[in-house]
C-alpha positions in Angstrom: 81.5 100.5 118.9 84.4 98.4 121.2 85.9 99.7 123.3 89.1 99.2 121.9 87.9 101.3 118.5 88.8 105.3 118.0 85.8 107.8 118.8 87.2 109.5 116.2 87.7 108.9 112.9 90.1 111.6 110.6 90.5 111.0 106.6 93.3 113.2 105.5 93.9 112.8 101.7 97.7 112.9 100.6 98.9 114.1 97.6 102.9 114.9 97.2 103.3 116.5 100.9 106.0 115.1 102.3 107.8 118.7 102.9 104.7 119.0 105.5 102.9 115.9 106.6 104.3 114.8 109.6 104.6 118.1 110.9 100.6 118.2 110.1 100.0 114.7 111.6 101.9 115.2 114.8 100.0 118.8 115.7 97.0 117.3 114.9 97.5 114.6 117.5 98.6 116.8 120.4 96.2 119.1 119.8 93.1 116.8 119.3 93.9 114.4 122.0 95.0 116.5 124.7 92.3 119.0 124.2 89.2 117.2 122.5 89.3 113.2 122.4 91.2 110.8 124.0 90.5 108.1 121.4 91.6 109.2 117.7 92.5 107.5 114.4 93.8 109.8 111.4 93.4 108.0 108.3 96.4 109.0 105.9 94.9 108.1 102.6 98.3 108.6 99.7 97.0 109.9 96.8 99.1 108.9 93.8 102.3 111.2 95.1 105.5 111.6 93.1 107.4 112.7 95.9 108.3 110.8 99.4 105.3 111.2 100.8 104.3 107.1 100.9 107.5 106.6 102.7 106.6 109.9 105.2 102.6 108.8 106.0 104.1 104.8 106.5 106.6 106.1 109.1 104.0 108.2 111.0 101.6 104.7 110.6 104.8 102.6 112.4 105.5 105.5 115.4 101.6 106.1 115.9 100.3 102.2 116.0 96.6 102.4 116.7 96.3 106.0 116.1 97.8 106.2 112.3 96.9 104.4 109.9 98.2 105.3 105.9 96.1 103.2 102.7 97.0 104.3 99.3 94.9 104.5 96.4 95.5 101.7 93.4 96.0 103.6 89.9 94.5 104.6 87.8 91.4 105.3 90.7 92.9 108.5 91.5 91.4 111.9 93.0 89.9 113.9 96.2 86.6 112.0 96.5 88.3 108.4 95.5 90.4 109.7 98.6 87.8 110.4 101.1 85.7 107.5 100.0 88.7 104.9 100.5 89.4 106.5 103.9 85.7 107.0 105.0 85.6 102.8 104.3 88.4 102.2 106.6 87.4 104.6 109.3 86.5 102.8 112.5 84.8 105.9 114.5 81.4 107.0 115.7 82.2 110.3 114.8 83.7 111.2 111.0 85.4 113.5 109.4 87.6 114.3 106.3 89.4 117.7 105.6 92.3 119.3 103.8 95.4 118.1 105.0 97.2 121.0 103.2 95.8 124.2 104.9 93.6 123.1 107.7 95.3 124.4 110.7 94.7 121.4 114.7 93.0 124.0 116.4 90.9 124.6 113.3 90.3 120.9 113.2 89.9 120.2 116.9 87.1 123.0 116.7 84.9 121.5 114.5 85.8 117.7 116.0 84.5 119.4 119.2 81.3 120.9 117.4 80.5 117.3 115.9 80.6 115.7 119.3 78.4 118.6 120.8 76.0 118.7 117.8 75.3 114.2 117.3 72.4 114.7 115.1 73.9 117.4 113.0 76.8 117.6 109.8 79.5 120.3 110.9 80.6 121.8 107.8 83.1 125.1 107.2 82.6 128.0 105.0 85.3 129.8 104.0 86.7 133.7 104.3 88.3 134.1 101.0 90.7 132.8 98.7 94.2 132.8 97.6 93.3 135.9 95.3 90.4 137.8 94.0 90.2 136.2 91.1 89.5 132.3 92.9 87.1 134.2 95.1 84.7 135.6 92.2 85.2 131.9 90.5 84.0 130.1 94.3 81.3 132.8 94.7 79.9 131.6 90.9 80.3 127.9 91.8 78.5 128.7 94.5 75.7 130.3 93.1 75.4 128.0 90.6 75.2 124.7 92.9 72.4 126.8 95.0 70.4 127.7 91.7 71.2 124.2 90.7 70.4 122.2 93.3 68.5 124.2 95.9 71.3 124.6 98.5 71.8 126.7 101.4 75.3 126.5 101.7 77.6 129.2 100.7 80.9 127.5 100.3 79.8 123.5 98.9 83.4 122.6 98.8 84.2 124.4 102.3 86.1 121.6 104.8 86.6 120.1 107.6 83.4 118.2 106.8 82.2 116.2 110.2 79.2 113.8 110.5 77.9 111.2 112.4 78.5 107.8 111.1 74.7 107.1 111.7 74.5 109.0 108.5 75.1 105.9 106.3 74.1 108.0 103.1 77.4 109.9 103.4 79.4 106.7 103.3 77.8 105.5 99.7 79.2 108.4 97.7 80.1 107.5 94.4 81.6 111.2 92.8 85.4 110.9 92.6 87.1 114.0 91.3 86.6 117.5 93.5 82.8 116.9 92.5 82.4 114.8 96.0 81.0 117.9 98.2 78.6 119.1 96.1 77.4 115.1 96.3 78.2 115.5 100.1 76.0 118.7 100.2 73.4 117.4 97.8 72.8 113.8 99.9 72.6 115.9 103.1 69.4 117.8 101.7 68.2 114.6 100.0 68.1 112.8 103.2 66.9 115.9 105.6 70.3 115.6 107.3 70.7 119.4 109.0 74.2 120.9 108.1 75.7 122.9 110.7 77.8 126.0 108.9 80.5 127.1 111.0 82.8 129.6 109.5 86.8 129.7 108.8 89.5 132.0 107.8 91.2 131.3 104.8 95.0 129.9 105.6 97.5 129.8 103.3 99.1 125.5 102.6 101.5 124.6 104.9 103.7 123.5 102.1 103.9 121.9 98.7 101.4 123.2 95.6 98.0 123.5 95.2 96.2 121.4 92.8 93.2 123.7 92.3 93.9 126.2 88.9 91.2 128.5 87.3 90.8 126.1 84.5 89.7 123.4 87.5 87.4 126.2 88.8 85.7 126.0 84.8 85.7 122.6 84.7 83.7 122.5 88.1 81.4 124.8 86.3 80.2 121.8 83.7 80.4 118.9 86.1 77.7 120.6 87.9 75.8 120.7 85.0 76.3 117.4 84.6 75.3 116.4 88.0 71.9 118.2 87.5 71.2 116.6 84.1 72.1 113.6 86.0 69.7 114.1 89.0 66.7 115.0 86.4 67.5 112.0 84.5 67.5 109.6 87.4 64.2 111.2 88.6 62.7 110.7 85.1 63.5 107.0 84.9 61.8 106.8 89.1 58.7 108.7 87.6 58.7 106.2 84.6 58.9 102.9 86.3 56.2 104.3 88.8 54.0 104.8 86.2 54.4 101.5 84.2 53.8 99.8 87.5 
């Protein structure tokens, strides 16, 4: 790494924030660089918004040259893990991360940016407290169950974020999954590939603004994708097994 390039790398997916980013943007830079890193980049990755929020994330990329950088997805490639992928390609760090940029508090973030630097070798990843209501909470807690049945997990809370690794770990920069599907690939490559996840856990906080794109129906649909995934995985280790044995 120059010495001219971030220690840090942030990927903040944005989707129709604009009531809330810059407020978001701006705490995360005070925060992070007076208390944790001196050199930072937030990647502000738009995400197919409606509202102003292009014209927000470009404004914060002109005040914070160097430090803010905003790339927007092409349509139709659309979605959280098109998102983080895009912004993991243009990150620039030793260090990664990606995270919420809807209901992540700085000093939440700052926390586990300080845990990755402390823990080099390790993925930081949250678990969650809760959910907006009782009803999401039984629907995470099956999800849950299911990818640990599934897949042979030990995490409790597969789509949990801030998400922190070093960028060593190349396998976390060749995801491919590009709906909410990409943390149970996150969490599924880290086993695949022995890389130890460090679980630190986080209360649940309410969105700074704007709505929430996750519904119940969402929750089911998560459901069958990871079914998919595991018919997937079998598959794949079928057709390894098969060319092994014809050779």
């Amino acid at each position: 790494m120059s010495e001219g390039n971030p220690k840090v790398s942030i990927v903040l997916p944005v989707r129709n924030q604009a009531d809330h980013i810059r407020s978001v943007v701006e705490n995360h830079i005070i925060v992070l660089e007076s208390k944790i890193v001196p050199r930072l980049e937030i990647i502000l990755v738009e995400n197919g918004s409606t509202d102003s929020s292009v014209a927000v994330c470009e404004a914060l990329a002109q005040e914070y040259q160097g430090r803010v950088q905003v790339v927007s997805l092409v349509s139709p490639r659309t979605g959280w893990g098109a998102a983080v992928q895009f912004g993991l390609s243009k990150a620039r760090g030793e260090l990664l991360c990606y995270s919420s940029s809807a209901r992540v508090a700085s000093e939440v973030l700052a926390g586990f940016v300080e845990r990755g630097l402390q823990n080099p070798d390790k993925v930081v990843q949250a678990v969650r407290s809760g959910h907006d209501n009782f009803l999401r909470s039984i629907a995470s807690w099956v999800y849950n169950l299911e990818c640990r049945l599934l897949f042979g997990l030990s995490t409790r809370d597969v789509n949990g974020n801030p998400k922190v690794f070093p960028r060593k770990f190349h396998r976390l920069l060749e995801l491919k999954e590009e709906g909410f599907m990409i943390d149970l690939e996150f969490n599924i490559v880290c086993k695949e590939a022995g890389y130890e996840v460090l679980s630190v856990p986080v209360a649940h906080t309410k969105r700074h603004g704007g709505k929430s794109m996750t519904s119940l129906s969402l929750g089911g649909s998560l459901y069958v994708e990871a079914l998919r995934m595991f018919r997937e995985s079998r598959l794949g280790a079928g057709a390894v097994r098969g060319s092994i044995n014809e050779s």
